[in-house]
C-alpha positions as a Python dict, from the first residue, in 0.01 Angstrom:
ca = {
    (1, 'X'): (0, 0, 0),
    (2, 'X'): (-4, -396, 114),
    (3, 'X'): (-147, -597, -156),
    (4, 'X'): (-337, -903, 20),
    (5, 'X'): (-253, -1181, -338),
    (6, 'X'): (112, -1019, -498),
    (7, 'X'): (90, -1330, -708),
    (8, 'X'): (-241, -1220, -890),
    (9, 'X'): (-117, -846, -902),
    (10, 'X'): (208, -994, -1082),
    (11, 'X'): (-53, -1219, -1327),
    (12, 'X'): (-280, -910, -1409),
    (13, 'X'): (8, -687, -1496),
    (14, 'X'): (179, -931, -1769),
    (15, 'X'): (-203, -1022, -1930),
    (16, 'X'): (-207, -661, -1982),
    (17, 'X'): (160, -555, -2117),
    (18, 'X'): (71, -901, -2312),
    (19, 'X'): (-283, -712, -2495),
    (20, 'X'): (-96, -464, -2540),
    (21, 'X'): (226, -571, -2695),
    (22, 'X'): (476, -421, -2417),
    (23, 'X'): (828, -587, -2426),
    (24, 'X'): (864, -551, -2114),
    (25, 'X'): (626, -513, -1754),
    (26, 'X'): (739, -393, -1402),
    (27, 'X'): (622, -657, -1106),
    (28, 'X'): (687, -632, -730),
    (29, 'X'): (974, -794, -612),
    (30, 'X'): (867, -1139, -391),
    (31, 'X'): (1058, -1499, -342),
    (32, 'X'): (750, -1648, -518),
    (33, 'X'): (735, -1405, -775),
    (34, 'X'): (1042, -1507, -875),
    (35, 'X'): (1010, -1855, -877),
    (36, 'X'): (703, -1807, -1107),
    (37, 'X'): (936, -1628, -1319),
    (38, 'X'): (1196, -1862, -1347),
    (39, 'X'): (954, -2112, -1473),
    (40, 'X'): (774, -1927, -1751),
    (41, 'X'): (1170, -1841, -1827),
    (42, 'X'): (1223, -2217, -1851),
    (43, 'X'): (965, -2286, -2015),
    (44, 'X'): (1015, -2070, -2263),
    (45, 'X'): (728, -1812, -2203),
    (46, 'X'): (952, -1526, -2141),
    (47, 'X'): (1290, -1382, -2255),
    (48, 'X'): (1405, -1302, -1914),
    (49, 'X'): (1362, -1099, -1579),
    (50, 'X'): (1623, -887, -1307),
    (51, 'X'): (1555, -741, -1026),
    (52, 'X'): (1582, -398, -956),
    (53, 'X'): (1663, -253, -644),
    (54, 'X'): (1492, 107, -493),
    (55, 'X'): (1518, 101, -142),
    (56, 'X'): (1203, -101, -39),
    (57, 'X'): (1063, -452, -167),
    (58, 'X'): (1221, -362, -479),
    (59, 'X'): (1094, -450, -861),
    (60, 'X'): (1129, -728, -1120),
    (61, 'X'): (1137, -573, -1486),
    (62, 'X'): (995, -891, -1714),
    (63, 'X'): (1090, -909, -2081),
    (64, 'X'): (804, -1073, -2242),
    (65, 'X'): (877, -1289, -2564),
    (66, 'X'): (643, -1271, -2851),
    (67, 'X'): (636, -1493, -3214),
    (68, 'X'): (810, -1435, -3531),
    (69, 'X'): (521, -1298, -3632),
    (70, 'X'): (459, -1062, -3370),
    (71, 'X'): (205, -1312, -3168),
    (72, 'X'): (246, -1343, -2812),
    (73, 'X'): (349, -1650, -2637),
    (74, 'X'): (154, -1635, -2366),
    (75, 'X'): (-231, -1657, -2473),
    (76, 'X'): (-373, -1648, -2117),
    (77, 'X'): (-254, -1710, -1761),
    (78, 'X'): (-512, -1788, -1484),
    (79, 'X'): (-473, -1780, -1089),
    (80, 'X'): (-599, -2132, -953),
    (81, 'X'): (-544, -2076, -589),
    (82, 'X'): (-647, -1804, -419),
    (83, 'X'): (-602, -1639, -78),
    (84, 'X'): (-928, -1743, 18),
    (85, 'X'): (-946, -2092, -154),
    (86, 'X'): (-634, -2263, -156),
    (87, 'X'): (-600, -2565, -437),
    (88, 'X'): (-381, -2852, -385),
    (89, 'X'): (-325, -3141, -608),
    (90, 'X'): (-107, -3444, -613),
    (91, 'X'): (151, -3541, -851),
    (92, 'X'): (-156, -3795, -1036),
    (93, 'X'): (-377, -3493, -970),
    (94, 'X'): (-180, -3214, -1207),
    (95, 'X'): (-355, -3079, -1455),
    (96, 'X'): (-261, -3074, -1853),
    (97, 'X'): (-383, -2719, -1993),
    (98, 'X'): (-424, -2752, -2396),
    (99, 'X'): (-339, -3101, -2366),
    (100, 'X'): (7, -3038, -2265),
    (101, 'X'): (108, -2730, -2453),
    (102, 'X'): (58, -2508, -2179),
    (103, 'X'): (182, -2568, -1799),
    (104, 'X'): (96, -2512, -1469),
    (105, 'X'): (307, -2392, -1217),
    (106, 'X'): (293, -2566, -837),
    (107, 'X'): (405, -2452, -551),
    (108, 'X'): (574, -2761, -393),
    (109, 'X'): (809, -2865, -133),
    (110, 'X'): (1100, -2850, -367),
    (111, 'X'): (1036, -2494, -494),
    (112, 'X'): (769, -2339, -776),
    (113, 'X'): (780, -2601, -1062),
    (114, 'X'): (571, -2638, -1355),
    (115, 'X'): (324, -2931, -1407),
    (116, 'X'): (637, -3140, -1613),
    (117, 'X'): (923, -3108, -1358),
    (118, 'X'): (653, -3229, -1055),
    (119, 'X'): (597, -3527, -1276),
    (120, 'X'): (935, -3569, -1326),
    (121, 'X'): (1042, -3531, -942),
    (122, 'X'): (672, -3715, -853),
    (123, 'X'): (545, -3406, -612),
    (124, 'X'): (223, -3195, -550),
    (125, 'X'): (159, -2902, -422),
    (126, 'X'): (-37, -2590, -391),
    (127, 'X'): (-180, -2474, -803),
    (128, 'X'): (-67, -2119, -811),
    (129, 'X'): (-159, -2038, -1199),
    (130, 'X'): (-245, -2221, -1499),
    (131, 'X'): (-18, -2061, -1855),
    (132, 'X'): (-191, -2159, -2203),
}
């Protein structure tokens, strides 16, 4: 079955293992995917991720990362652009979710960074999610 946005499929599916205290979620396997993963990884929001292969797109198993007390990480993630309304913003444009505690993570030129790193490397690009 084609999914017409993998990138909110991917979004939904940790939200949920994150209610409900999974250590780790199963996402389909996509060059964006992964680039969204390897910023929350950065960033801190999750222990880790691999791919694993079976024959067809293949799968990403995430291991989410939760407190010392048991709290999760991530408190909510939200798609900003969509399939049928695409967000850009410049570099001065970026957003700063809970006043800089959280991130978002842009699509730009040089790869999927978060909000920080496209300040750092002065680049926009398309909003793909916003992590609090």
């Amino acid at each position: 079955m084609a999914l017409s946005d993998p990138i909110a499929d991917m979004i939904t599916r940790i939200r949920n293992a994150v209610r409900n205290r999974a250590k780790t979620v199963m996402v389909m396997n996509s060059k964006v995917n992964r680039g969204i993963l390897d910023v929350l990884k950065r960033e801190g929001y999750i222990l880790g991720s691999e791919v694993i292969e079976d024959g067809r797109q293949g799968q990403i198993r995430v291991q989410l990362k939760y407190s010392g007390t048991g709290e999760p990480l991530i408190n909510s993630v939200k798609r900003a652009s969509k399939p049928g309304c695409r967000v850009y913003k410049g570099v001065d444009d970026l957003p700063r979710p809970v006043q800089g505690l959280g991130i978002a993570i842009v699509s730009t030129s040089l790869g999927v960074l978060s909000d920080r790193m496209c300040r750092e490397e002065r680049v926009g690009g398309e909003m793909l999610c916003i992590v609090d």
